[in-house]
N, C-alpha and C positions, 0 to 999 in steps of 0.2 A: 269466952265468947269470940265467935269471928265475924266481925262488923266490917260497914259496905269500904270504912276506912285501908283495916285490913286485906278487904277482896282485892282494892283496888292496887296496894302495894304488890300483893301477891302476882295478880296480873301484867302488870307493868318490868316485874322482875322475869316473869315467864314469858313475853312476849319481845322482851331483850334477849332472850335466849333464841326463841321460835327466829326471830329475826337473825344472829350471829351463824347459827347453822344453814340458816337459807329454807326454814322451812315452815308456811304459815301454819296457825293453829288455829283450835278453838281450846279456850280455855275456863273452866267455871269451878266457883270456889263452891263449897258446902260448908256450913254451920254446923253444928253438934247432934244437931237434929238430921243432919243426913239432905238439909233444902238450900237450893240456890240463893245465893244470897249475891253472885253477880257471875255474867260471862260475858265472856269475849270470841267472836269470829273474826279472826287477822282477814284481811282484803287476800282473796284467795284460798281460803281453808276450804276444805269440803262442806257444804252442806248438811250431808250424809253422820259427819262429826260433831257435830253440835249434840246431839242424842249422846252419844258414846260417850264425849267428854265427860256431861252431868254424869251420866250412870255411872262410871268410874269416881269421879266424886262421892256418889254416895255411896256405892261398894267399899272406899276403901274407910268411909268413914261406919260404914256398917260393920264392917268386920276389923276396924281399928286395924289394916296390917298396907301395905304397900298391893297393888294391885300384881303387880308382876312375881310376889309374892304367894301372892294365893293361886296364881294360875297353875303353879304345877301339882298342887292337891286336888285339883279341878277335871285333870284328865283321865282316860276311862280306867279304872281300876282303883281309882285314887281315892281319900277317904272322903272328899267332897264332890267327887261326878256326879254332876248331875243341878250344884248349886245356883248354876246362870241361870236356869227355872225359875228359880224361885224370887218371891219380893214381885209378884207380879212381872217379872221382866228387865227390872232394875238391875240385877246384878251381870256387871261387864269383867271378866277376867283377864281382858289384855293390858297389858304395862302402860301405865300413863296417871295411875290414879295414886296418890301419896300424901298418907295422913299430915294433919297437921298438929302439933303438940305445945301445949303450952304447962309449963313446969311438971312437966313427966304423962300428962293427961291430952291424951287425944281431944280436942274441942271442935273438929273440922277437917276437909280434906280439900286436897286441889284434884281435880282431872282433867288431862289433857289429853287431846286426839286431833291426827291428822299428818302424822310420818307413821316413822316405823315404831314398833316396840317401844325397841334402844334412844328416838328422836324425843317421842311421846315422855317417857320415862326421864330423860333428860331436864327436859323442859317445866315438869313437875317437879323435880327436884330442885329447879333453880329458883322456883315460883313458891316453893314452901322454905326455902332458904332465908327470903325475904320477910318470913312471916316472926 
């Protein structure tokens, strides 16, 4: 289970990150269930990311895999083109979205949005590091 305990370490170690690269985020954790269970808009993040963040959250916890991961199955020809459709809208294919594991079992994801990819991706990884 990822509880508001958990969100909040998660965030705090993600938001030490967004901050050391100079670059605000939005950042929101997901439960097992794929639902918010907390986020964060740094003073300066996009708007526009606060959306994207969540969705990457539950994309990577919907498909248990790393979002930057699944993005290159995702493109035309690929064995999933076409899957950002689908989940009503939910599922976000750009890097930032990065399960979370607890003794081999995915229980939750972080997703982060609001640099690049490679910033997003980062920042995720440092925020599930904490978990």
């Amino acid at each position: 289970m990822v509880g508001l305990a958990d969100a909040r370490r998660i965030i705090a170690a993600a938001e030490k990150k967004a901050a050391e690269i100079g670059q605000p985020m939005n950042i929101a954790v997901a439960d097992e269930g794929g639902n918010i269970v907390a986020h964060v808009r740094m003073d300066g993040a996009w708007i526009g990311s606060i959306d994207i963040s969540m969705k990457k959250a539950y994309t990577s916890r919907a498909f248990d895999i790393a979002t930057k991961d699944l993005a290159p199955h995702c493109q035309s020809g690929a064995q999933f083109f076409g899957i950002h459709a689908s989940n009503n809208g939910k599922i976000m294919i750009f890097a930032g979205g990065v399960p979370l594991k607890r003794d081999g079992k995915v229980v939750g994801a972080v997703g982060v949005s609001g640099g690049s990819g490679d910033q997003d991706h980062a920042v995720a990884e440092a925020g599930a590091a904490a978990f």
